[in-house]
C-alpha positions, 0 to 999 in steps of 0.5 A: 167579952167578944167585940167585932166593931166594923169600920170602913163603909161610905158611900161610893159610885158604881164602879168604886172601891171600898175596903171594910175592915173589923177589929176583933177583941175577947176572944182569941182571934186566929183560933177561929174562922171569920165571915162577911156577911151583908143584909141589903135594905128590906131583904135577908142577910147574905154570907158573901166571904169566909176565912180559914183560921190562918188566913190560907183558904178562902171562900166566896158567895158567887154574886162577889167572887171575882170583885171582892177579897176577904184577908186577915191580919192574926197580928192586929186581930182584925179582919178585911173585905176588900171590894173592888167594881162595886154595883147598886146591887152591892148596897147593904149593911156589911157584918163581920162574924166569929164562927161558934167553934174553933177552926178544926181545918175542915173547910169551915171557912166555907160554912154559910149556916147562920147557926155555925157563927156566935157574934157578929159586929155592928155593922157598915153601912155600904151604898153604891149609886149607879 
């Protein structure tokens, strides 16, 4: 049974750091593509980063590009969204999810089709206050 549990989420003023982290269990970690994706309060959801298989290439949403960076541990099965120079705008849920097919090198990593990913976590809950 695939599981991503996402930890790491709090409250933290403007300016702040957070670190999210997402432990991935079922299914064989390094093989697939990763992505963060965030759901702010009453709007859509938002892919915001994604990861290569390996780890090598990333990608990112031009609203965190600069301020946030996406890394995984093969080893730990777990992926990692550090966010530095947080905004209010940055307030949501924040989602870890396994891409549906196993990374093939063509920038997958890059996808952002909510129908290119199969599962996703929970959730964390993240606000900053201005």
């Amino acid at each position: 049974e695939v599981q991503l549990v996402e930890s790491g989420g709090g409250l933290v003023q403007s300016g702040g750091s957070l670190k999210l982290s997402c432990e991935a269990s079922g299914f064989a970690f390094s093989d697939y593509v990763m992505a963060w994706v965030r759901q702010p309060p009453g709007k859509g959801q938002e892919w915001i980063a994604g990861i290569s298989s390996g780890g090598g290439s990333t990608d990112y949403a031009d609203s965190v590009k600069g301020r946030f960076t996406i890394s995984r541990d093969n080893a730990k099965n777990t992926l990692y969204l550090q966010m530095n120079n947080l905004r209010p705008e940055d307030t949501a849920t924040y989602y870890c999810q396994k891409a549906r097919k196993r990374d093939t090198g063509y920038y997958g990593y890059s996808d952002r089709r909510p129908d290119e990913y199969d599962y996703w976590g929970q959730g964390t809950q993240v606000a900053v206050s201005s």
